[in-house]
C-alpha positions in Angstrom: 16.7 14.8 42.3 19.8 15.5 40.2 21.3 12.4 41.2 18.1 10.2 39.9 17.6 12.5 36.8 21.7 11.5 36.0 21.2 7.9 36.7 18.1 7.3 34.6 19.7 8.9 31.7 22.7 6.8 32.7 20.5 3.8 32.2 19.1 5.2 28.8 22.3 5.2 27.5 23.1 1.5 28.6 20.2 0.5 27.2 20.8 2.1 23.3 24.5 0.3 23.6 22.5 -3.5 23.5 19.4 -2.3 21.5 20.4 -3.5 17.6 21.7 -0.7 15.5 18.4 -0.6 12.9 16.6 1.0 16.2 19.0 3.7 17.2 17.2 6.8 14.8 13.6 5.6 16.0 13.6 6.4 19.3 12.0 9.7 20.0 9.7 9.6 23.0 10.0 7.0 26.8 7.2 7.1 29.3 6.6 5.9 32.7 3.3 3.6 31.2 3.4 0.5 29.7 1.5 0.8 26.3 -1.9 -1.2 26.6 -2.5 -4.7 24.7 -2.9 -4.7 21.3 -6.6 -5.4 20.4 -8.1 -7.8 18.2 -8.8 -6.6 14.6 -9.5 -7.9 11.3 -7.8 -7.3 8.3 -9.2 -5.2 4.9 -9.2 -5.9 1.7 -5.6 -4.8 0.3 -7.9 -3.7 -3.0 -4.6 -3.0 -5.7 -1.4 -4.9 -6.0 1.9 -3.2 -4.8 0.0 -2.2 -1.5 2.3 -2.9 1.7 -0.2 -3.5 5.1 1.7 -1.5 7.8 0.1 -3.1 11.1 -1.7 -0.4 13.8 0.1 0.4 16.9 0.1 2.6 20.3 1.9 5.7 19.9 2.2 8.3 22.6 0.6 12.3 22.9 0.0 14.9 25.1 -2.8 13.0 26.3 -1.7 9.5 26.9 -1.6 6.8 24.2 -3.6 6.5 21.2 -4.0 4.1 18.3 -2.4 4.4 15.2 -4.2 2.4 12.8 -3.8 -0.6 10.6 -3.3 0.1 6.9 -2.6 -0.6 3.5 0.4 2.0 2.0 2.2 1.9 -1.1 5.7 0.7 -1.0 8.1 3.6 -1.4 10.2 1.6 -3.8 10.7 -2.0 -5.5 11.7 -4.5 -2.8 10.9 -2.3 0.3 10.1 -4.1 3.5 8.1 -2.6 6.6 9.6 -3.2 9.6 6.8 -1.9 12.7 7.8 0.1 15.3 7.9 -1.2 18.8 7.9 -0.4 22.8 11.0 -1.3 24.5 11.6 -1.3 28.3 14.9 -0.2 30.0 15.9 2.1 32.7 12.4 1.9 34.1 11.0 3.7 31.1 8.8 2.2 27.9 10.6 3.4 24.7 9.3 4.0 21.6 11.5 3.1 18.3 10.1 4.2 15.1 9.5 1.9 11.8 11.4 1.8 9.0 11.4 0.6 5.2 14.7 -1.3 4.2 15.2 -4.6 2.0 14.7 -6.6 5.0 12.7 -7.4 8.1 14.8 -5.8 11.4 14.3 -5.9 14.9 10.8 -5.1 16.3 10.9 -6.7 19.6 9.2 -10.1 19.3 5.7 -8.2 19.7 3.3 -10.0 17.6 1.1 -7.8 15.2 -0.4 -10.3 13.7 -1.0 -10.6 10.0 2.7 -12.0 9.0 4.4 -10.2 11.7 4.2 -12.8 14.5 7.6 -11.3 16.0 10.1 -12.2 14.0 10.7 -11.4 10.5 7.4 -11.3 8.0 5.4 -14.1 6.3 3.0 -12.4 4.8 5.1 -12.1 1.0 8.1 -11.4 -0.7 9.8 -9.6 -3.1 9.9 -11.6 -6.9 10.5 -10.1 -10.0 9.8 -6.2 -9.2 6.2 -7.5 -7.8 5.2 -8.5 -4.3 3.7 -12.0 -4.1 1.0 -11.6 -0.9 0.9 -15.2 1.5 -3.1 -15.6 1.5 -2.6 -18.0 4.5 -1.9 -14.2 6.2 -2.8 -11.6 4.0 -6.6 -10.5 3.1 -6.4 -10.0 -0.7 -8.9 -8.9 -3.4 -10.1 -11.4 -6.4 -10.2 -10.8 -9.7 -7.4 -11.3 -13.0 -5.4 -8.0 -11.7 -3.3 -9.9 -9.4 -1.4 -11.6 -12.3 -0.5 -14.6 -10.1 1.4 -12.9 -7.5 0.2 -14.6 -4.4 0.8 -17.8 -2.8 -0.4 -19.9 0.3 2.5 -21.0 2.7 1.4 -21.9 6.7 4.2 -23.6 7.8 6.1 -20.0 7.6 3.5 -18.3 9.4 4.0 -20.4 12.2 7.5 -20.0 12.0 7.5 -16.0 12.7 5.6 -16.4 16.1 7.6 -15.7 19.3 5.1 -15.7 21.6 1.9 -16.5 19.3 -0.9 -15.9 21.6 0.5 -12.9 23.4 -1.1 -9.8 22.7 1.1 -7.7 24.9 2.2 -4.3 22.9 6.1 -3.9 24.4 9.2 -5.6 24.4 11.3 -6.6 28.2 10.4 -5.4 31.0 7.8 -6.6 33.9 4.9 -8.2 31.6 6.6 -7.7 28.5 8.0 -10.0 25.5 11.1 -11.3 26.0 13.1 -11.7 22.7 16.7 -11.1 21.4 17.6 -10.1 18.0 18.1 -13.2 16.0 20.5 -13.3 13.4 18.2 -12.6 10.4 17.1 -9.7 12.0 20.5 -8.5 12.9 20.9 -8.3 8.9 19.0 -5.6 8.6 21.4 -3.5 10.8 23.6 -3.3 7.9 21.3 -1.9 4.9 20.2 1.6 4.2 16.8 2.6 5.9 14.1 5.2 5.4 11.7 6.4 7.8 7.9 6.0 7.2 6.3 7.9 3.8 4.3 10.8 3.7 1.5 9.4 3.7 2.1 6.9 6.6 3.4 10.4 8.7 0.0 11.8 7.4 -1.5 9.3 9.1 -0.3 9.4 12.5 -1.3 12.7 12.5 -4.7 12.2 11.4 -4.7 9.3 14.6 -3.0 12.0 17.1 -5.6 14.4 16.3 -8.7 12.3 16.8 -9.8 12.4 20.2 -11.6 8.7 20.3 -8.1 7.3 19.6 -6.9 7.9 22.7 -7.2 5.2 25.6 -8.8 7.4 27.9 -11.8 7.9 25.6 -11.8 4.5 24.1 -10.3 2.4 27.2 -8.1 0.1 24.8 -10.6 -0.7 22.1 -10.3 1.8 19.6 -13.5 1.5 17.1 -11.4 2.1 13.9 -8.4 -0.2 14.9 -7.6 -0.4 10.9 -8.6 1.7 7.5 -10.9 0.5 5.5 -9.1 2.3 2.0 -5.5 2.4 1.6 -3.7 5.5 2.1 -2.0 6.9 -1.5 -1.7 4.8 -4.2 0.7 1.7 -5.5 1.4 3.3 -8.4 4.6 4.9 -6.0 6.3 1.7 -6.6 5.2 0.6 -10.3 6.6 4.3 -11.3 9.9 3.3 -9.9 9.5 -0.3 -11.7 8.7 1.6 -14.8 11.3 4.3 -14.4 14.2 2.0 -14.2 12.9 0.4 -17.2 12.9 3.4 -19.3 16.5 4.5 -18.4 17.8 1.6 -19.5 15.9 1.2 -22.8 16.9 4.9 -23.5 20.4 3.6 -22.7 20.2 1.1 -25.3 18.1 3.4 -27.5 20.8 6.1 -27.3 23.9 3.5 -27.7 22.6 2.6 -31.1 21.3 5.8 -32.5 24.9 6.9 -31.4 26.2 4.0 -33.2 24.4 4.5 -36.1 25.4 8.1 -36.7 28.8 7.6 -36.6 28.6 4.6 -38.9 26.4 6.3 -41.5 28.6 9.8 -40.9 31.9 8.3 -41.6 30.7 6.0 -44.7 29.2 9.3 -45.8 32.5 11.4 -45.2 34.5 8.7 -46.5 32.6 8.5 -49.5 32.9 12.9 -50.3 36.3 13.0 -49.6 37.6 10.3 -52.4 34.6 11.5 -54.6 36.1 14.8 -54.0 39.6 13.5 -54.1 38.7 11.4 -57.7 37.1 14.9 -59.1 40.0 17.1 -58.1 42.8 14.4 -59.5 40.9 13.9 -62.8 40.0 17.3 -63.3 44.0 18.2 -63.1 45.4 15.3 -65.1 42.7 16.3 -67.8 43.8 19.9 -68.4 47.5 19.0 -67.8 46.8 17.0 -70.7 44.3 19.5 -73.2 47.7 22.2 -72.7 49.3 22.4 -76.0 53.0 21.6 -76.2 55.2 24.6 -75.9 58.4 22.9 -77.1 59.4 19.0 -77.3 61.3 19.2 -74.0 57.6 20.4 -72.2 55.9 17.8 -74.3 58.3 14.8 -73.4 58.4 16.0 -69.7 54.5 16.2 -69.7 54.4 12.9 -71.1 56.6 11.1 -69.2 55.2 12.2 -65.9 53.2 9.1 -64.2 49.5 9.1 -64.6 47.5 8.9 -61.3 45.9 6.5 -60.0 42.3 6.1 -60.4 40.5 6.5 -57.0 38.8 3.2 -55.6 35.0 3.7 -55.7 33.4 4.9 -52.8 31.7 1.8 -50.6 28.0 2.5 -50.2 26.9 3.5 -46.7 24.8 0.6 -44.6 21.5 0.9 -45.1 19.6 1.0 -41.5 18.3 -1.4 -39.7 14.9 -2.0 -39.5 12.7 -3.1 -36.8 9.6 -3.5 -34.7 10.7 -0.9 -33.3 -6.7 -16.8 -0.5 -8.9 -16.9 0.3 -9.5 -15.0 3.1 -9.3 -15.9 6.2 -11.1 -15.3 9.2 -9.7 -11.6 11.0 -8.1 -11.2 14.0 -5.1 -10.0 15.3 -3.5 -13.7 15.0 -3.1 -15.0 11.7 
């Protein structure tokens, strides 16, 4: 029993070596059971812009697997990327490796979510300008003026991300499962800084773990809420970043100047005092030297022959400041 208990743990380790690096913090749980097939869903609404859809998945309890699902979360920050968890098979066991946010799309095992995660990389938007741009040909979208042009149609991109585009198995390797190595773009994302799902995506599991109908022994694989019809928290998370950034540096600038100003206007004013001063002092002096009556000729010639001072250039005026204004939507399913 030792001897197999060594061996399998053996084969766990052999397994992390090949896995890319971007995976190495998420795992946290292997079972005996492959995970079940992903079921067929449709999309909501994403209601607000700056929302990120965060497809559902099969996560693992006490009591089997249950479905974690679909939903629309804020981005935790200006260019963050989801990249989904996935199952992974090795040493006989399914692994689970957590998702992550990061500035781009890792390794999630070829599985196709659906909805611009076909199982490589994501089509369903991009980054441009501090505001995500949403791919209608993908993404379910709202109408209405307060998208301020940030979407786009693009297929041919879509079709691009599948790896295996009708397969709706949930794991990766394995008897049954995907088979897929990290391509190169993925491998990218080994090398940037990640963070582990929000608060409110952790909230969420939760919520899932703790509702009995989630699990596939109540549900048999077809979970009635596969996706949330409201987002969870709100996309202000990333505008407040957006607008943060934005007031630091206009402070910046706003500071640089007023600095500026004050040292302009203080040393024209100090300038200005001191030869005033200077002027008042040098005048004063030459004009009593001069109201003294002579004591003898000798005081009077030596008083008279001493050099008059110079009179003290006027003082420049100090600069006056500045002034100043101061996609359709498409039909649902799990395959876009």
């Amino acid at each position: 029993m030792q001897l197999a208990r060594t061996a399998r743990w053996f084969l766990l380790a052999l397994l992390l070596s090949v896995v890319p690096a971007t995976s190495f913090a998420g795992v946290f749980i292997s079972v005996g059971i492959a995970p079940p097939v992903l079921p067929v869903y449709e999309q909501p609404i994403c209601p607000e812009p700056g929302m990120m859809w965060t497809p559902g998945y099969w996560a693992y309890g006490a009591d089997g697997y249950y479905w974690v699902p679909g939903a629309w979360v804020p981005a935790p920050y200006v260019g963050a990327l989801w990249t989904p968890g996935y199952w992974g098979w090795g040493g006989g066991r399914y692994i689970f490796h957590d998702g992550y946010w990061g500035p781009h799309i890792g390794y999630y095992g070829g599985v196709n979510y659906g909805f611009g995660y076909g199982g490589i990389g994501f089509a369903g938007g991009m980054w441009r300008g501090g505001f995500f741009s949403y791919n209608t040909a993908v993404m379910h979208i709202g109408v209405g003026g307060g998208w301020g042009g940030h979407f786009y149609e693009d297929r041919a991109v879509v079709e691009r991300g599948y790896v295996a585009r009708d397969s709706h198995v949930a794991f990766s390797g394995g008897p049954g499962g995907i088979h897929h190595d990290a391509a190169p773009e993925e491998r990218i994302a080994e090398h940037d800084q990640h963070r582990g799902p929000s608060e409110v995506q952790q909230h969420h599991v939760e919520a899932a773990r703790l509702d009995k109908t989630s699990y596939v022994k109540n549900n048999g694989g077809h979970p009635a809420n596969a996706a949330v019809s409201r987002p969870l928290g709100s996309s202000h998370t990333a505008e407040t970043t957006r607008t943060s950034q934005t007031t630091r540096t206009t402070s910046s600038t706003t500071r640089t100047n007023t600095m500026a100003s004050t040292h302009t206007n203080a040393a024209a004013s100090t300038h200005a005092n001191t030869m005033g001063s200077t002027h008042a002092s040098t005048a004063g002096s030459t004009h009593a030297m001069t109201a003294r009556p002579a004591a003898s000729a000798s005081t009077s010639h030596a008083m008279t022959a001493a050099p008059r001072a110079p009179a003290a250039p006027k003082a420049p005026a100090a600069p006056k400041g500045g002034g100043g204004s101061a996609p359709k939507s498409s039909p649902g399913g799990h395959h876009k």
